[in-house]
Every structure is written in structure tokens, then in C-alpha cells.
N, C-alpha and C positions, 0 to 999 in steps of 0.2 A: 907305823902303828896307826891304826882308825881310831876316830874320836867317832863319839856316838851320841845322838841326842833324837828325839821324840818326843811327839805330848797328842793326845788325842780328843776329842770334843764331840756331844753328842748332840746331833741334827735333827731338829725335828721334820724329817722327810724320809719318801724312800730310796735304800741304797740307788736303785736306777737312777732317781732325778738327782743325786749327789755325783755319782759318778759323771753322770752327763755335764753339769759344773766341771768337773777337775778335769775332764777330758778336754775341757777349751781350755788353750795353753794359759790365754790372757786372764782366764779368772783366777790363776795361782800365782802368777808373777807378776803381777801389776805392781808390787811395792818396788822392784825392781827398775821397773820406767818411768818409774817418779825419783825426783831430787828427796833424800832425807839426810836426815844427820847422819843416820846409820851407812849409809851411802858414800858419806865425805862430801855433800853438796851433788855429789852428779851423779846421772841415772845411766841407765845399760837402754838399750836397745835391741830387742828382740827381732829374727826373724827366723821363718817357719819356713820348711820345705813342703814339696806339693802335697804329706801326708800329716801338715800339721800338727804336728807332735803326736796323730793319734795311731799309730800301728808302731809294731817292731819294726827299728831300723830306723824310723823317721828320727831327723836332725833337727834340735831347735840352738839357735846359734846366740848366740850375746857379746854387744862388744860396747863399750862405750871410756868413758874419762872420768876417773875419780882420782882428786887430788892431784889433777894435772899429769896424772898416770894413764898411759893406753891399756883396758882390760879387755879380754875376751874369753870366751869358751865355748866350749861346743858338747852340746848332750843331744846321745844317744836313748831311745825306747827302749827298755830291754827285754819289759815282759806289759803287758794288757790281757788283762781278762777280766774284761768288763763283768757285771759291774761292781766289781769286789777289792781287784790289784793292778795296781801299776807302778813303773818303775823307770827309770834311768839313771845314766850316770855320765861323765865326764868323758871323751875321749881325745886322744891326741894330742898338742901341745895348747897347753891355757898359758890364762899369766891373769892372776889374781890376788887381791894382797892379803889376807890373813886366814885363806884356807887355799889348800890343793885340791888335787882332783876327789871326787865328791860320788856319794852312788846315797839316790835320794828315792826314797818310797812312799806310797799310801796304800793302806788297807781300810775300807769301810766292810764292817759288820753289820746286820739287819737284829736291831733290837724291839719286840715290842711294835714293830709298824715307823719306828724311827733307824735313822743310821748314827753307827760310830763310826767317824773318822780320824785314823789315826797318820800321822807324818812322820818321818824318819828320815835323818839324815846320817851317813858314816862319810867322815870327808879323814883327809891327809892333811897335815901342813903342807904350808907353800916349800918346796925345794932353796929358793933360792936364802942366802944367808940374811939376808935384813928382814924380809918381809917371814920367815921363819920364825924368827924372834916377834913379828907382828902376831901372827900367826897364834903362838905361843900365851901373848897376851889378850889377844882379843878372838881369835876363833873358834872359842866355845859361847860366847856372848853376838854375836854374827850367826851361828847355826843358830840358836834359839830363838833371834830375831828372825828370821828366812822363813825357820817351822811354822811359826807361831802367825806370821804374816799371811802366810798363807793360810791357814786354817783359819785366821778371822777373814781369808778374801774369800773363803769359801763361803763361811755361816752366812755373812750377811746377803747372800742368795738368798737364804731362806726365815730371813726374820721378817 
């Protein structure tokens, strides 16, 4: 069963110059490559394949140590169509502790000479039995943190 969370924020810019933001991997996951509490003290490390997150099919990879746990994942581009949609999701085997495999989106709308951008994530719990029960407890509080991270790594492009 998919859990489901999104929140959306309006930019004062146009959809092109926001899209062009989200379309550099690093300006949506940077909360990611830093240490937070939401993190367990450790950060992920990101790396890009030759099409840098930005076409269907391009890989962006994550792996790093949290809580003295080895994580990784691997996301897939599923759809681009600038400068409106984009998408990925999880493929293959991950190991993550309080979500499973994930299919995460934005859509920016053109309001008025401004953008709406909106984030979406449907994610799984983790399969395995412990971190399921983690999963359970904290993986609606970790999506919203993720969404919400991102969407403020976006704005502050444009304040």
C-alpha cells in the first residue's frame, strides 16, 4: 500500500526559471548531503550519471551511513517535460530505514507571471521486519520532511 504526501508553494518567478532550479539535481536534495537530525546525524552522498538527473532514464544514485547503517538507492527519471513535469522513482534493490521504494514528482503551474510548485511523494514501507515498524512510525514525518525540504531548497533561489 502507497503512502502519500505533497504541499505546494507559490514562486515568485517564471515556471522556466523554476524549472531550470529543479532540474539541477543538487538544488532539490541538498538537505540530503548535509548531517541533520532528521538524518540520524549522517548525510547521503549523491552521484549523477552522464545525464545528470536531467533526461528519461538518467540515474541519480545515493548511498551514505545513518546511524551506523549502510543506505543506498537508486532513482530513475521517468517522465521530463519541461518546464511544467518531472518525475522519478526508485529502482532495484535499496535499503532504507523508514520508507521503501518511493516514486516522487513536481509539477509547477504558471499563475499570474508567477509559478506554483508542487512536490509529491508516494513511497512503500521498508520490506524488512524492524525497520517496517520504523517505517510505520516515522515514515509519514520523513516524507514531509524530504517534500517540504525541497520546496524551501527551491524558493530560496528566488527570494
Amino acid at each position: 500500500m502507497m503512502k502519500h504526501y505533497e504541499s505546494s508553494v507559490l514562486i515568485h518567478a517564471d515556471p522556466k526559471d523554476v524549472f531550470a532550479v529543479v532540474n539541477e539535481h543538487a538544488s532539490i536534495s541538498s538537505h540530503m548531503n548535509k548531517s541533520s537530525w532528521m538524518m540520524g546525524g549522517g548525510k547521503m552522498e549523491t552521484k549523477l550519471d552522464k545525464d545528470k538527473g536531467q533526461k528519461i532514464g538518467s540515474h541519480i544514485k545515493m548511498s551514505g551511513k545513518i546511524l551506523g547503517i549502510n543506505l543506498f538507492l537508486d532513482e530513475v527519471i521517468t517522465h521530463d517535460d519541461p518546464p511544467y513535469h518531472k518525475a522519478w522513482q526508485t529502482v532495484g534493490e535499496i535499503n532504507l530505514l523508514v520508507i521503501g521504494h518511493y516514486k516522487m514528482g513536481l509539477d509547477i503551474t504558471s499563475q499570474n507571471g508567477n509559478s506554483i510548485l508542487k512536490v509529491n511523494i508516494e513511497y512503500e514501507l521498508p520490506r524488512p521486519r524492524f525497520t517496517k515498524i520504523l517505517g510505520a512510525l516515522f515514515g509519514g514525518m520523513y516524507a514531509k520532511w524530504c517534500v517540504d525540504q525541497m520546496i524551501q531548497d527551491v524558493k530560496k533561489n528566488f527570494v
